[in-house]
C-alpha positions as CSV (number, residue, x, y, z in Angstrom):
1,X,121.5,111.0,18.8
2,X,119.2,111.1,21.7
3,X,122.1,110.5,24.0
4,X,123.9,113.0,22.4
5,X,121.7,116.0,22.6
6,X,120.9,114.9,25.9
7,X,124.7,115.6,26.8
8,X,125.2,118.7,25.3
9,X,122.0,120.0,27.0
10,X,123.6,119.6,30.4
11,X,127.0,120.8,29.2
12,X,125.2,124.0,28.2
13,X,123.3,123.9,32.1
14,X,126.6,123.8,33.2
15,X,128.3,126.3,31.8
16,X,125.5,128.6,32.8
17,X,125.5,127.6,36.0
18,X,129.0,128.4,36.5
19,X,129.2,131.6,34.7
20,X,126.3,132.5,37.5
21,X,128.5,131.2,40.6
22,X,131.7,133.0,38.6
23,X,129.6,136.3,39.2
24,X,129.0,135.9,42.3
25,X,124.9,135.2,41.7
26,X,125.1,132.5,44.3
27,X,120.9,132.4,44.7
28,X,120.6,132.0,41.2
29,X,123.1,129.2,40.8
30,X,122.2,126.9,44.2
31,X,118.7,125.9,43.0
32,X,120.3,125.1,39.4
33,X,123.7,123.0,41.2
34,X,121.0,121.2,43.2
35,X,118.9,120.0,40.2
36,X,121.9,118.8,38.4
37,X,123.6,117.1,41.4
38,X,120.1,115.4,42.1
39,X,121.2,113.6,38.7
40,X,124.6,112.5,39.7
41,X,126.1,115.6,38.5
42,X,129.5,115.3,40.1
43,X,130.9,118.9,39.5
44,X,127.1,120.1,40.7
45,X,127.5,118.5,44.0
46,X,131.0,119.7,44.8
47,X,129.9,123.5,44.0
48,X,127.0,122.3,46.3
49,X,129.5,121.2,48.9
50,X,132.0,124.7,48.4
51,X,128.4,126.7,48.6
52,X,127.0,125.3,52.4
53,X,130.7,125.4,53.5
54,X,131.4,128.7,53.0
55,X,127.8,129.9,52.9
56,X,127.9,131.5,49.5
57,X,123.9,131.9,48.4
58,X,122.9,129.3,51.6
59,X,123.7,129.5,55.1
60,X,126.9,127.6,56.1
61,X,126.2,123.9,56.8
62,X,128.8,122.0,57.3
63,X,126.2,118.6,57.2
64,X,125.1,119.5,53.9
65,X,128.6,120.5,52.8
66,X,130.2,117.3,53.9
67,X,126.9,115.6,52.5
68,X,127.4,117.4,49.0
69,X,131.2,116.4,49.0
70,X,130.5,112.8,49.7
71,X,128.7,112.4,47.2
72,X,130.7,114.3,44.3
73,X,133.6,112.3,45.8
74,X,131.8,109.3,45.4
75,X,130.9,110.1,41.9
76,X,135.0,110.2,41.7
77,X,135.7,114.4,41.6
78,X,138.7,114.3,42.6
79,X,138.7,118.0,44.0
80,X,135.8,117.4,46.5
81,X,137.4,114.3,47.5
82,X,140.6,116.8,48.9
83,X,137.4,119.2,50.8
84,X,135.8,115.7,52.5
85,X,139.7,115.0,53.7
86,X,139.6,118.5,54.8
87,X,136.1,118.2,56.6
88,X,136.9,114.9,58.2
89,X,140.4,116.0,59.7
90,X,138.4,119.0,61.2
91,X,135.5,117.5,62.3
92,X,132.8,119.6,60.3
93,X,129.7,117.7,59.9
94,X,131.1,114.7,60.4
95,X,133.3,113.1,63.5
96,X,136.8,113.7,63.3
97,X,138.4,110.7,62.2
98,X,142.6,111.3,60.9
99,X,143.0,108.3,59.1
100,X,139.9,108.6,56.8
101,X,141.2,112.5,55.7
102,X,144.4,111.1,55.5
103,X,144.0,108.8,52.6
104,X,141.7,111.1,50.9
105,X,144.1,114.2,50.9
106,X,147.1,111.7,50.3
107,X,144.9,110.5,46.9
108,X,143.7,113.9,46.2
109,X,147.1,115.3,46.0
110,X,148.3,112.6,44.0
111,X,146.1,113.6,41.3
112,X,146.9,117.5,41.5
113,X,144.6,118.4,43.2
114,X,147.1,121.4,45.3
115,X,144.8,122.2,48.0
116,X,144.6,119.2,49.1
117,X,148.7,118.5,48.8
118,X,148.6,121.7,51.2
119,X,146.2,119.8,53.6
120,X,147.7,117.1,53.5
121,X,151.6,118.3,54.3
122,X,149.7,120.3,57.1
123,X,148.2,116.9,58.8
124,X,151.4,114.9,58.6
125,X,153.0,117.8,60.5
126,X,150.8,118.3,62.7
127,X,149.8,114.7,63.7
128,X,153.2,112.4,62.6
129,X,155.7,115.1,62.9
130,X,156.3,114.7,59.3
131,X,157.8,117.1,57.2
132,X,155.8,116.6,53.2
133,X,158.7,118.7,51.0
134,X,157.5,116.9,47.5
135,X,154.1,117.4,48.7
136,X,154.5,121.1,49.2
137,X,156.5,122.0,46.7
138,X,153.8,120.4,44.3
139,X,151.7,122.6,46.1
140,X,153.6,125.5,45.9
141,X,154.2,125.0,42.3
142,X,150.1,124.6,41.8
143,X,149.8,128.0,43.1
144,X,149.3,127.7,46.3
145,X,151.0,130.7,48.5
146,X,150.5,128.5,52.2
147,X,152.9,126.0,51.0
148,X,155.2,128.2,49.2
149,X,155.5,130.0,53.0
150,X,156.0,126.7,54.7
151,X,158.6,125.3,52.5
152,X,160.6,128.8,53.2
153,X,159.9,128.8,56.3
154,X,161.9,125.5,56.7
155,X,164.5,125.7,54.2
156,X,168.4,127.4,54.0
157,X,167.7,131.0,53.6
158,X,169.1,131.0,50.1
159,X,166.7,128.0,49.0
160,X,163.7,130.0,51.3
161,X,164.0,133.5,49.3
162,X,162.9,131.7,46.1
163,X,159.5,130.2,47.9
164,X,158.8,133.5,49.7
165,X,158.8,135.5,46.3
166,X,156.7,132.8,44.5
167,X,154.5,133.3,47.2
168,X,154.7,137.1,47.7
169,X,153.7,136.4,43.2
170,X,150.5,134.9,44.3
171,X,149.8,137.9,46.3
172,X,150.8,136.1,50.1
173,X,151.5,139.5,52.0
174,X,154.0,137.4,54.9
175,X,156.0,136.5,51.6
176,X,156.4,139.7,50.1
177,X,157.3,141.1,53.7
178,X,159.6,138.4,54.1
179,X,161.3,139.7,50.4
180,X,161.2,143.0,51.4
181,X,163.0,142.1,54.8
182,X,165.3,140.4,52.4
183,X,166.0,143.3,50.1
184,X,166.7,145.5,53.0
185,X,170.1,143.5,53.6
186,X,171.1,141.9,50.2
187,X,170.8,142.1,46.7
188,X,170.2,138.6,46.3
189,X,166.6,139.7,45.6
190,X,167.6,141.8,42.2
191,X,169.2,138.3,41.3
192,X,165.7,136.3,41.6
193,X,163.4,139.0,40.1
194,X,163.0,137.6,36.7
195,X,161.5,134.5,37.9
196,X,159.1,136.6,40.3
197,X,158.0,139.2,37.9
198,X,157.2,136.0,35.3
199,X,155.1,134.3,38.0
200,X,153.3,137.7,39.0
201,X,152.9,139.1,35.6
202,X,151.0,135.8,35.1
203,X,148.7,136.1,38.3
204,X,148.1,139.9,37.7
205,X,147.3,139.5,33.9
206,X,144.6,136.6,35.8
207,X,143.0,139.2,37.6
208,X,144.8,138.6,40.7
209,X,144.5,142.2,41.9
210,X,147.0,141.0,45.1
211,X,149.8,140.4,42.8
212,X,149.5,143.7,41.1
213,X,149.8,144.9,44.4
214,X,152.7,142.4,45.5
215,X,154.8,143.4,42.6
216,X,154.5,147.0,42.4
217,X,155.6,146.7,46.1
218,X,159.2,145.2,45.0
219,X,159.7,146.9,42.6
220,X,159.3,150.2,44.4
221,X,161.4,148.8,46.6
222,X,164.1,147.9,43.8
223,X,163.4,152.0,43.1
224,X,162.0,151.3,39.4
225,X,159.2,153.7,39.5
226,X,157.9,152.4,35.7
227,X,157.1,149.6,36.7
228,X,155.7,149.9,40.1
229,X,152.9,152.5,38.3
230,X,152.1,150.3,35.5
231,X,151.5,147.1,37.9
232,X,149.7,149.5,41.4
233,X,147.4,151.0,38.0
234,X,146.4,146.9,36.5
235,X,145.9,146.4,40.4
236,X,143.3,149.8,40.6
237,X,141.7,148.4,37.5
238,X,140.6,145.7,39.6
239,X,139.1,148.2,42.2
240,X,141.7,147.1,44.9
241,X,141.7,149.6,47.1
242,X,145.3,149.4,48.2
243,X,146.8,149.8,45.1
244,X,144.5,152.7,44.1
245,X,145.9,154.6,47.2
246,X,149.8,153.2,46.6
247,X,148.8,154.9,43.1
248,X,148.0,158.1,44.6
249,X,150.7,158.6,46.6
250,X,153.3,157.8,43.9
251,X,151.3,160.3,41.5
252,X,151.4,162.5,44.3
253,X,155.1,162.8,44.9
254,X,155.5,163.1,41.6
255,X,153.1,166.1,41.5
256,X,151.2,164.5,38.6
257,X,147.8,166.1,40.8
258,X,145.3,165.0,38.7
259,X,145.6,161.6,38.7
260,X,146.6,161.6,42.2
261,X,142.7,163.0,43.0
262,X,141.4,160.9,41.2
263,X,142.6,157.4,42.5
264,X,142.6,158.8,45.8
265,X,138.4,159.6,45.0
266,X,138.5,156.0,43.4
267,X,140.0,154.2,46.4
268,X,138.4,156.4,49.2
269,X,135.1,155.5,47.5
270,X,136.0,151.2,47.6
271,X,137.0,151.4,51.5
272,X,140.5,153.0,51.8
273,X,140.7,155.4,55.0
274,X,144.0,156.7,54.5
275,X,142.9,157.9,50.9
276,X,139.9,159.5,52.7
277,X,142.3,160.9,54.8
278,X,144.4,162.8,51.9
279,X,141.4,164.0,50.5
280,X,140.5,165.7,53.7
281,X,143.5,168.0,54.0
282,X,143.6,168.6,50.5
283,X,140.4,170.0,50.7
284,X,141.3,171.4,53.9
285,X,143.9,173.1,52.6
286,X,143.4,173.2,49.0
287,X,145.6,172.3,46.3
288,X,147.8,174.4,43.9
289,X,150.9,173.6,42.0
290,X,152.2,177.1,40.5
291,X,149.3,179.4,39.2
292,X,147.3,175.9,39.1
293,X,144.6,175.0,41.6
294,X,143.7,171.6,41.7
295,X,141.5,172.1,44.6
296,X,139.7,175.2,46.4
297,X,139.6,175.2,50.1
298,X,136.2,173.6,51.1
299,X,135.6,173.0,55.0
300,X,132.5,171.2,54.1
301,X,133.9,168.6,51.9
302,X,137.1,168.2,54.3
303,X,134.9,167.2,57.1
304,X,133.0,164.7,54.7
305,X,136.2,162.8,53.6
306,X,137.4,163.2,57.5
307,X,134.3,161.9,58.8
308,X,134.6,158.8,56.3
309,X,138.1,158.0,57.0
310,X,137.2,157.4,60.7
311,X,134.5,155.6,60.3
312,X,136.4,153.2,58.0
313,X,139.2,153.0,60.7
314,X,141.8,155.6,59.5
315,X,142.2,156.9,63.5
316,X,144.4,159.7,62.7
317,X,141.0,161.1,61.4
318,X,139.1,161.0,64.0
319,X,140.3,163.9,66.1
């Protein structure tokens, strides 16, 4: 019973401990990871690991990360096994040394773990010439948008198109360029779009705000204007900036003002020059639609917005 309650009390530490790191409360959760690794917590250790290597609530430390992913490794986590590969192929906080990530992203891989199968086709072509298709396309498959570019990338053109829209669905911005480029020449896009708008609808309803983003992109360029507002608004739910602006213009051209201000405010606000931009000559100019103003000339407030958009890079703005 002992045992028992004993277990469910670090389960419960656990969870916590995630939901922190899940928020982004990275100083909260590094004391607690650290406490629970120090008891051969394997998860703990590899959070510990991600944490010092990317400096999320700790300064980046590539000792400590590889030290942190040892150890989960050797406590048989499978995933920090794949990020020691990764460290020893690059050298970070531990000598370089190719067969050693070898063999760990090879075994990695071979129990799913896709970052790793990505890693690991990467190495063999880099170092043996080797091209890894069943390792990439598990990859790919896994969700990762590197591999899904890679296998295109080296495919027929037919074959490639499927692997640059999967990728473009988990919000790759090459692969949804590289569709677009497609769709400019052939239809064969229209063809695939099912599978696509599956994999994206998927990613988007996940909170991935890029492939909101991704697929209101093709399908404004397949010209179905429904559905390119209903995915740019799930992506401005998610506060991405980009398809708060993409928003605006479409409800701008469609004279639908209101809205159009408003996302525009929204996406100015979260870092978007260009919508900074708009706002400016609207208020430069003001804004009526028939006997309806929607904004009043204001010099004041079109300097503000001006003033913003260059500082956030929008040049145009500047002058």
């Amino acid at each position: 019973m002992r045992k028992i309650l004993l277990a469910l009390g670090i389960l419960v530490s656990l969870s916590a401990n995630e939901s922190l790191f899940e928020k982004g409360e990275y100083k909260k959760a590094y004391p607690n990871f650290k406490q629970e690794c120090n008891k051969d917590n394997s998860n703990a250790c590899y959070r510990l690991g991600e944490m010092n290597e990317f400096g999320l609530g700790t300064g980046i430390s590539y000792s400590y990360a590889y030290k942190y992913y040892k150890k989960s490794c050797d406590l048989n986590n499978k995933k920090a096994c794949g990020s020691l590969g990764k460290m020893y192929y690059l050298g970070l906080g531990v000598n370089k040394d190719i067969k050693k990530a070898n063999d760990l992203l090879d075994n990695a891989c071979k129990n799913d773990i896709y970052e790793a199968c990505d890693n690991y086709a990467y190495l063999q072509k880099k170092e043996y010439k080797e091209f890894k298709q069943d390792e990439l396309f598990k990859a790919c498959n896994g969700g990762i948008a590197n591999s899904c570019i890679e296998l295109a990338n080296n495919l027929n053109p037919n074959q490639g198109i499927d692997f640059y829209l999967r990728a473009c669905g988990l919000g790759d911005d090459y692969g949804c360029q590289m569709v677009s480029n497609w769709y400019l020449t052939t239809q064969v896009v229209n063809n695939k779009i099912s599978n696509f708008s599956d994999l994206s609808d998927k990613e988007c309803n996940n909170k991935n705000y890029k492939a909101c983003k991704s697929i209101g992109d093709i399908y404004r360029y397949l010209n179905n204007i429904e559905k390119t507002q209903m995915y740019y608004e799930q992506g401005c739910e998610l506060d991405d900036k980009d398809s708060c602006a993409s928003l605006a213009v479409l409800q701008e051209h469609n004279n639908d003002f209101e809205k159009a201000i408003k996302n525009y405010e929204k996406s100015c606000k979260i870092g978007d020059g260009y919508s900074c931009s708009r706002l400016g000559y609207m208020y430069e100019d003001g804004l009526k639609d028939n006997d309806k103003t929607y904004i009043k000339t204001d010099s004041s407030k079109s300097k503000k917005f001006f003033q913003k958009a260059c500082e956030l890079g929008f040049t145009k703005a500047c002058n």
